[in-house]
N, C-alpha and C positions, 0 to 999 in steps of 0.2 A: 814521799816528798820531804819528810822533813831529816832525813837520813840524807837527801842529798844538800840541802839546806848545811849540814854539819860538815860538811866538807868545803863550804865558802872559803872559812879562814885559810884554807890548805891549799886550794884550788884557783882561789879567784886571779892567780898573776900567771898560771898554769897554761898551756897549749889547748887548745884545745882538742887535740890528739889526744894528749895525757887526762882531759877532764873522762872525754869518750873511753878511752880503754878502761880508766877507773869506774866509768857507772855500767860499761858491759862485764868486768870482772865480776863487780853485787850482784847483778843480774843473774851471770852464770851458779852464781854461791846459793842463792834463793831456787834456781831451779837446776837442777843438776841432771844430767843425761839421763836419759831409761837407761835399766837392764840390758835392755834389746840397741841401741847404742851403742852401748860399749862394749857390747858381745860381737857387734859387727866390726868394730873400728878394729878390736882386738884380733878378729883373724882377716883382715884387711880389705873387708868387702865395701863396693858403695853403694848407696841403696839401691840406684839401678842393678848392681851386679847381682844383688841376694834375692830381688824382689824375683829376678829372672829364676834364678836358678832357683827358689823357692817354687815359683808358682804362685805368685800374689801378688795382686797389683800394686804396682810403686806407688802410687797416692796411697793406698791404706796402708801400706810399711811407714808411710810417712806420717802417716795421721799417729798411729802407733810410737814414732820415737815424739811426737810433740806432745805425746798424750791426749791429742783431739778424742782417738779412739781410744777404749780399754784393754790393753790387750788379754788381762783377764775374761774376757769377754770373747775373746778369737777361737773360732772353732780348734777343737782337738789338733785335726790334721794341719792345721796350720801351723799351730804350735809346736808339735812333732816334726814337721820339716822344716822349720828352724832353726829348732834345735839342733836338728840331725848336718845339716848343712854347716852350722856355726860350732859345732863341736862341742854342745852343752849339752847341760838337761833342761828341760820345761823348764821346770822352778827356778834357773837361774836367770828365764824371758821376763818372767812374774811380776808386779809392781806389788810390792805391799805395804800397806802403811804402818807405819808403828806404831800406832795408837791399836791398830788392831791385835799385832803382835801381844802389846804390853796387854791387853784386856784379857789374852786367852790363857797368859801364863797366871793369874790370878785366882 
């Protein structure tokens, strides 16, 4: 709240068009797409299109790019044929956080 509070001075004679694109840009900066998003948008599939050709139900691809689900958490094969589908590797479906990263090179 108080992040949008600081943008009064700037915003308060603003559109409100321009107020909304400014607090959905922060929005998208704070949570930025999965892996599995931009693996898909990159070879130009839409959820329905992959979930099909995957074999996985569209709700759980979707819970998957919102992060509802883990998809660390997704069976092998699942992970496997989407990879194999979207032209990666596993690891590149992965979420991982950095804090876990920075812990293990320590």
């Amino acid at each position: 709240m108080q992040e949008i509070e600081k943008l009064y001075p700037t915003l308060h004679e603003a559109s409100e068009k321009k107020f909304v694109d400014t607090i959905n840009r922060m929005i998208r900066k704070k949570n930025p797409p999965t892996r599995l998003q931009a693996q898909r948008k990159i070879s130009g599939y839409s959820q329905r299109a992959l979930a099909e050709k995957v074999g996985v139900n569209l709700r759980t691809l979707q819970q998957y790019e919102i992060r509802a689900k883990d998809i660390n958490k997704a069976a092998g094969v699942t992970l496997l044929a989407l990879a194999k589908v979207l032209g990666c590797r596993v690891e590149d479906l992965l979420e991982y956080d950095n804090s876990e990263i920075d812990d293990n090179e320590e």
